[in-house]
N, C-alpha and C positions, 0 to 999 in steps of 0.2 A: 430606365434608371435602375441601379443597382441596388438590390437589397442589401441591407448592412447587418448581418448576425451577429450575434451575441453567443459564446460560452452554452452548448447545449442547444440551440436551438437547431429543430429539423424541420426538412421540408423535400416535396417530391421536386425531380427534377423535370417532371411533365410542367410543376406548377410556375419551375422559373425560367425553363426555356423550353421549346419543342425538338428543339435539336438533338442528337445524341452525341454528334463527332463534338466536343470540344476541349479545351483550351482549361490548365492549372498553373496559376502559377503562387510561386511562392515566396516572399520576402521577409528575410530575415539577416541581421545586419548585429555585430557586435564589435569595437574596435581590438584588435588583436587577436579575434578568435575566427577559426574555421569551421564551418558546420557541411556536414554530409547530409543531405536531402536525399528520401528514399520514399518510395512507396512499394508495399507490403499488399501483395495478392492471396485473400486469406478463405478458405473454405469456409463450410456450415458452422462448424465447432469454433472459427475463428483460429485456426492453427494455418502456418506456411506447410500446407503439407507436398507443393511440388517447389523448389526452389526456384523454377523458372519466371517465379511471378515475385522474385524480388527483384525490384527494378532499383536498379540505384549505378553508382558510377562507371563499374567495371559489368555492370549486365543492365545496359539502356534499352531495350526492349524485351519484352514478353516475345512467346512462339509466334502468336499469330498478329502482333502489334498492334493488337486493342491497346495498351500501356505503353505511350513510349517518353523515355526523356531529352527531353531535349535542348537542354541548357539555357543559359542566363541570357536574357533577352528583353525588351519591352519594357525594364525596371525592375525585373524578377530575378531575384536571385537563383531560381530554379524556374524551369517549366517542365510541364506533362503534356503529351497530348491523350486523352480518353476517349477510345469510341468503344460507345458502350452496347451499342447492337453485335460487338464484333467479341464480348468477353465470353470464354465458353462457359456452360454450365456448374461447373465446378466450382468457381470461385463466385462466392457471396461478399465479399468486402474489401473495398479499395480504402485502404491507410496510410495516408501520406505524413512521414513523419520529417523532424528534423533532429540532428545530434552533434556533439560537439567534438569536433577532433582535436585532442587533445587538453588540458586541462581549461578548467571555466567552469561558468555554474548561468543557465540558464536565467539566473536575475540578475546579468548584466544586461540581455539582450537589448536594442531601441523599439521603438515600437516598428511593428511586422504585420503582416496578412495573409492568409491563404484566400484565395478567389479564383473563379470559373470565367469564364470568357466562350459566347459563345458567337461566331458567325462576326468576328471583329467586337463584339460589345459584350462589356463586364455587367454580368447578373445575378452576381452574390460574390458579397464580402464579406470576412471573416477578419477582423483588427484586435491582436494582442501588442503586452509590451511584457518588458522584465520585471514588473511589479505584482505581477500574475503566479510569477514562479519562485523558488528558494534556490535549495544548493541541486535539483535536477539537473543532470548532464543531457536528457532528450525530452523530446514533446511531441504529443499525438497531437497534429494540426487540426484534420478533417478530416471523414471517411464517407465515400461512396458505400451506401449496402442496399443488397437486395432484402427489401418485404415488401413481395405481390410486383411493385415495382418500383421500379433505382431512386433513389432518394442519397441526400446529401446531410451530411450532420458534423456540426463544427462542434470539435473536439476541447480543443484547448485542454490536455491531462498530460500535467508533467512525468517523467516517469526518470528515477534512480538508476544509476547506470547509464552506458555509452550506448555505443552501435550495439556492441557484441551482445550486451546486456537483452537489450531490443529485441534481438535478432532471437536468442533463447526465448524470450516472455512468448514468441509466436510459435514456438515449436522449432525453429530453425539450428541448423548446424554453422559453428563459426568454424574458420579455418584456420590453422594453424601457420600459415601465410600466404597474406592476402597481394595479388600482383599490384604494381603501379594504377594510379589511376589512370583510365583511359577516356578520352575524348569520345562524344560521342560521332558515330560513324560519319564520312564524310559524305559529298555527293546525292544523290539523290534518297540516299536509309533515311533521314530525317527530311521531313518538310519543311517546305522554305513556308515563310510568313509574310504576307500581304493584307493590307487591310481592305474593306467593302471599297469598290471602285462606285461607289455611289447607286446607283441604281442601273447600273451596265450589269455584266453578267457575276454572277455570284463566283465565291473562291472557290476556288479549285474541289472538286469531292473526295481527291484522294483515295477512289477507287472506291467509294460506296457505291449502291446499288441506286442505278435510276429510281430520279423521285416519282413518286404516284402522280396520274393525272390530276393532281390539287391544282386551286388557282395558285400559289405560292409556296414553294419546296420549304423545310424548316432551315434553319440557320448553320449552314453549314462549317466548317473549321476552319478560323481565323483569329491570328492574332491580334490582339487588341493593337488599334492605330498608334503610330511609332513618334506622332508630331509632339503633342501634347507631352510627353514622356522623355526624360534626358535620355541621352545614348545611354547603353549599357556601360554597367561600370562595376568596378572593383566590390565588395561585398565589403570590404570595410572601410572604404569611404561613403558609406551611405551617406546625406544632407540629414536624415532626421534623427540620426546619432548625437548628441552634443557633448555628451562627455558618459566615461565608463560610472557605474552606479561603484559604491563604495563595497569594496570587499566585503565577504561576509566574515566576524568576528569568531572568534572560538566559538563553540558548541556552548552549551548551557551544561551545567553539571548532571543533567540528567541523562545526557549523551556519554558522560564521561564511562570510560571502559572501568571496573572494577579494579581494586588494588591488586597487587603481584599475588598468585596461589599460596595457600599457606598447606605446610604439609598436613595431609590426614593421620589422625589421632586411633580412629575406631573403627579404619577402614572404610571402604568406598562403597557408595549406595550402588544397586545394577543398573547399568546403566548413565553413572555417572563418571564423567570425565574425569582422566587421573589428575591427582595433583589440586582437586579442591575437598574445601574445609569438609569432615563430616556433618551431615545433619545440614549443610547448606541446601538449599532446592536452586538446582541448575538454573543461573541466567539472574538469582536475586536472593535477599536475603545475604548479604554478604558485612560481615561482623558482628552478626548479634549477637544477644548473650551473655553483655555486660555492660551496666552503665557506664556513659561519657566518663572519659578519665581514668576506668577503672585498667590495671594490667589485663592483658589475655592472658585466658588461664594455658595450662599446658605446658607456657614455657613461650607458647609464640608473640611473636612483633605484634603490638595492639594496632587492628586494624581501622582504618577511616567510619564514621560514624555511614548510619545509614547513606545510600547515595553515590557514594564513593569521594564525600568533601571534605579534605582534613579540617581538625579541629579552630576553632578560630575563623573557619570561612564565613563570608556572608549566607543567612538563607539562602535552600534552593530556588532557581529563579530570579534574583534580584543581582543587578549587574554588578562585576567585580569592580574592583575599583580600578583599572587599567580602560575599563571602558566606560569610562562615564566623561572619559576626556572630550565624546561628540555631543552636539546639540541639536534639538530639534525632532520633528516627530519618527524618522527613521533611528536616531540612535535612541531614544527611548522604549519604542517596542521591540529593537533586534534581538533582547535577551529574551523575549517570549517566543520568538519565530520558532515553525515548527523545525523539529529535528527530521530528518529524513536519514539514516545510516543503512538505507538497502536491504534491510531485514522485515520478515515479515510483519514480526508485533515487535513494537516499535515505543517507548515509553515517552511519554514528552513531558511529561513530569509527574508527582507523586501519586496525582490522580486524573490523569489523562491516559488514553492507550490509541495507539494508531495500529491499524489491521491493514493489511497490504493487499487487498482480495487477489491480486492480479501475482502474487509469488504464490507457487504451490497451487495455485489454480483449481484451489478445493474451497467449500463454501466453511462458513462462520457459524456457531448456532451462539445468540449473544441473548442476554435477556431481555424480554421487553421491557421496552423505552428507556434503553440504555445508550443509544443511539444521539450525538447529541450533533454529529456533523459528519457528510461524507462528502467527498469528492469523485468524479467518475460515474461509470454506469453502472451502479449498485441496484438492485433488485432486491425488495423486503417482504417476505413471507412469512405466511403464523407456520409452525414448527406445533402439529401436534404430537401430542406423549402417549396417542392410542384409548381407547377404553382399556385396556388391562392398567396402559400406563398410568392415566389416573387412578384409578381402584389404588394399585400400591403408593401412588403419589401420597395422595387422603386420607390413607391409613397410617400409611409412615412420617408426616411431614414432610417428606422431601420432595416432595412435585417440585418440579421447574418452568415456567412461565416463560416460553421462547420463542424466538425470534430466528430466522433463517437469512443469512446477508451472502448473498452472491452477485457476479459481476466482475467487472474488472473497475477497480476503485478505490480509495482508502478512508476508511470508516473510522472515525474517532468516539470512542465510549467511555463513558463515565456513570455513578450513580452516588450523589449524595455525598461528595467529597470523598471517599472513602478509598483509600491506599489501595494500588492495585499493583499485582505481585504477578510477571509470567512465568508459570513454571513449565520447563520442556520436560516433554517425557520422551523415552528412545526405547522403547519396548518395555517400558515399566509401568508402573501401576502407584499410585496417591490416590488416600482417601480423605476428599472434602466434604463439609457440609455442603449442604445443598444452598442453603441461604447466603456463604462466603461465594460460590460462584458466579463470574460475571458473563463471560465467556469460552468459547473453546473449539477447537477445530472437529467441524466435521469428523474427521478420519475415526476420533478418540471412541471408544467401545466404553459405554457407563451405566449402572446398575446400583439399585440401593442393595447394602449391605447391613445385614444382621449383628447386634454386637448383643449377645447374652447376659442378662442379669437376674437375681434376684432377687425382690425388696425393690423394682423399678414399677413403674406404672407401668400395663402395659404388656411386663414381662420383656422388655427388650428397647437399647437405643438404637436409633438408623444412622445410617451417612451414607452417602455417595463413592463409588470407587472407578477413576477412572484410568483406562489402561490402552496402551497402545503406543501409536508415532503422532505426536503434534504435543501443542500449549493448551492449556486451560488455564485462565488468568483467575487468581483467587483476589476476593476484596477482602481487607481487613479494617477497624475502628483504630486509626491509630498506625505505629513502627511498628510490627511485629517480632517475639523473640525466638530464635531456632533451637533447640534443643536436642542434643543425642542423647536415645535412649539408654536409659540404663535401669538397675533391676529397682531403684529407688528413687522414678521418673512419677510422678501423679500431677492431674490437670483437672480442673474446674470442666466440664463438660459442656457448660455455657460459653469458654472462654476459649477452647481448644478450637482451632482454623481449620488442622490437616495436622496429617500424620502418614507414614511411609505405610503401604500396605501390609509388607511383610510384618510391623511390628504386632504384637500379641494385646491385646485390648483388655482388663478387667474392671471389676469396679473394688473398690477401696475397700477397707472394714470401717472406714468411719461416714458412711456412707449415710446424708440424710434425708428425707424425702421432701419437708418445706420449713421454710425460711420460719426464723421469729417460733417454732413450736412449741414453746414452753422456756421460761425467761433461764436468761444465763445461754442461750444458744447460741451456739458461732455465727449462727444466717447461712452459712455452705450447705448447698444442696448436692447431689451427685458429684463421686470425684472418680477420677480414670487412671486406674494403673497403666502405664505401656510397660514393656517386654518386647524384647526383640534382641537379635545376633548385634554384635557389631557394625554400624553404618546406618542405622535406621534415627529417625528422627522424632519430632512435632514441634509445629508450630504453633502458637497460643500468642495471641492479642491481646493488648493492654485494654480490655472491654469485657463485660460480661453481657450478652442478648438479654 
């Protein structure tokens, strides 16, 4: 009897058949849409590093035909044949995926299967449908890998993007035009398919190597019996199709692209893209700086409240009123569905973040137990800061308590409602506190930095400055406001998020040391001059720590 998997579950292929030669097939069914079935011959590192082991339309076999495809047959919309004593050394990982040609989104799909067949008889299933997946254009079914020995693990991970998409995530080369599809070869290149003749002589070996003097050879390659099974048929008249799932609705406004660029006032930060606001931090932050309603100063168009929702919209989140026209529990949650738009860190709304582990294919360092949901095969590790690291951690306040997220997966983080902000950096440098940080890409180079005072406890305040290529997402209490500096720029030091590295850091002359010190006092403790050229910023929270 067949085992029926679930989403992640592994198992050795010694455990569910003795066989090696067998039998893939794969059904998947969407009405109007076309999908390209492939599987991916991938080394150690999990890259396509010889292309001879993408198996898909126009290259149905591998060199030595351990991999071969062999078209729709037996109910399946694709089949493989795998002999897995015959794969060379080099490649560690069979990944059979599917994608969609042309436009669709992977939650229309009917319900589908990937499954193993060995010796005419099915011994692992694998059952998804399109309620599994969003607006994904491909899907990692199931993958053969080698640990110690060959073992099977059903997939089921959407992934952003088409073929081409696919084809780069493994390391691969697209090409600039790709020929007709071609049939796979005629005659005797592909095996014909016969089912067990009962207990007469087993199917054909297909040129394996004589069986051991055993009482009973293992299960050799055979398609699953053709009775039981309608004739092959069209991929979009599946039976178990009954009707296409309802479009998906506009994005949620937390997808929505930023308002049009506003010219720059005080010049551009290094590093930042021409044509946006000074003092914006790349990718967010975008029209701060002045209460609802109030004109943009400068002279420019007042731009959309935080979000990018003009004035008057509903909350972020809550369905516009164009869609409330459906009923039932699909139109009710669709305005929560996640956003997927291809990019790495991915906002799904004010205080949610999505991490794409599998673009840039560099790991996360996030803080512990910010982690609140992942998908894929993500691997979580403590991230220590070193003994020297602590020592300056403990002295400075700014230790950071983290978490190391690799894998190929996507990781969703949060902490304690709190607004989360991705700022890109492209060879620059920002200095956060340590306590507003929630995340940030490996690559990023970070160091506590010194800010000089005197009249400070201490003799000095700290912060964080991190420089480099990738995101570090900063958490703030609240909408945060963006400011360019200028020479009569001052900030509450409890209250201050970040600031551009280049600006110049002082402390005030009205500078106090504790709240409440003798009656008639403001209660202001430490306040921060910046200074800085042209283009430089800070960002400060409607909150004081």
């Amino acid at each position: 009897m067949a085992r029926e998997f679930q989403r992640g579950h592994k198992a050795k292929i010694s455990d569910l058949t003795p066989g090696t030669d067998l039998y893939v097939g794969v059904q998947i069914a969407a009405p109007g849409l076309t999908f390209d079935i492939s599987c991916f011959g991938l080394d150690a590192n999990e890259q396509l590093s010889d292309d001879r082991y993408f198996i898909f339309f126009n290259q149905p076999k591998s060199p030595e035909e351990s991999v071969q495809l062999l078209g729709a047959q037996s109910g399946d919309t694709e089949s493989f044949r795998v002999t897995l004593d015959r794969i060379p050394a080099n490649i560690h990982r069979l990944s059979f995926t599917a994608t969609i040609d042309g436009a669709g989104q992977m939650s229309q799909v009917g319900p589908g299967y990937i499954r193993i067949v060995a010796g005419g008889e099915e011994v692992v299933r694998y059952a998804f449908n399109g309620s599994e997946f969003s607006t994904e254009r491909a899907v990692m079914l199931g993958d053969f890998y080698l640990k110690d020995v060959w073992r099977f693990a059903a997939v089921g991970q959407g992934f952003d993007g088409g073929l081409d998409a696919l084809l780069k995530n493994f390391g691969g080369e697209v090409a600039e035009e790709e020929p007709a599809a071609a049939q796979p070869p005629a005659g005797g290149a592909v095996p014909s398919f016969a089912p067990p003749s009962g207990g007469a002589a087993p199917a054909p070996s297909f040129g394996a190597p004589p069986a051991p003097q055993a009482p009973a050879p293992p299960p050799s390659f055979g398609a699953p019996p053709q009775a039981p099974a309608p004739a092959p048929h069209p991929m979009h008249g599946a039976p178990t199709v009954t009707a296409p799932m309802a479009p998906a609705p506009a994005p949620s406004p937390y997808a929505q692209p930023p308002g049009p660029p506003q010219q720059p006032q005080f010049g551009q930060i290094p590093g930042q893209p021409p044509g946006q606001v000074p003092g914006q931090i790349p990718g967010q932050f975008p029209g701060q700086g002045q209460p609802p309603g109030a004109p943009s100063p400068y002279g420019q168009p007042t731009p959309p409240p935080y979000g990018g929702q003009p004035q008057g919209a509903p909350p972020p989140g809550m369905p516009q009123a164009g869609q409330q026209a459906g009923a039932g529990l699909q139109a009710a949650l669709q305005p929560y569905r996640e956003a997927a738009t291809g990019q790495r860190w991915t906002p799904q709304n004010q205080q949610l973040m999505r991490v794409d582990l599998a673009m840039g294919g560099t790991p996360v360092l996030a803080r512990q137990g910010s982690m609140v949901m992942y998908q894929g095969k993500v691997e979580f590790g403590y991230k220590s800061a070193g003994f020297a690291g602590r020592i300056v951690g403990n002295a400075t306040g700014q230790e950071m308590q983290l978490m190391r997220c690799s894998g190929r997966g996507q990781v969703f983080l949060a902490e304690e409602g709190s607004h989360l902000h991705p700022i890109e950096l492209q060879g620059d440098a920002v200095c956060v506190s340590a306590e507003n940080v929630l995340a940030f890409d490996e690559t990023l180079q970070y160091e506590v930095r010194r800010i000089e005072g005197h009249g400070i406890p201490g003799g000095a305040l700290f912060t964080m400055q991190f420089q480099g290529t990738g995101t570090v997402v900063v958490k703030t209490h609240g909408v945060p406001v963006v400011l360019p500096v200028t020479p009569t720029t001052f900030a509450d030091c409890n209250a201050v998020v970040a600031w551009s590295a280049a600006s110049q850091v002082i402390l005030s002359s009205q500078v106090r040391l504790r709240r409440n010190a003798y009656p008639g006092h403001s209660g202001e403790t430490v306040n921060l001059q910046f200074r800085g050229a042209p283009g430089n910023f800070i960002v400060v929270q409607p909150y004081e720590v």
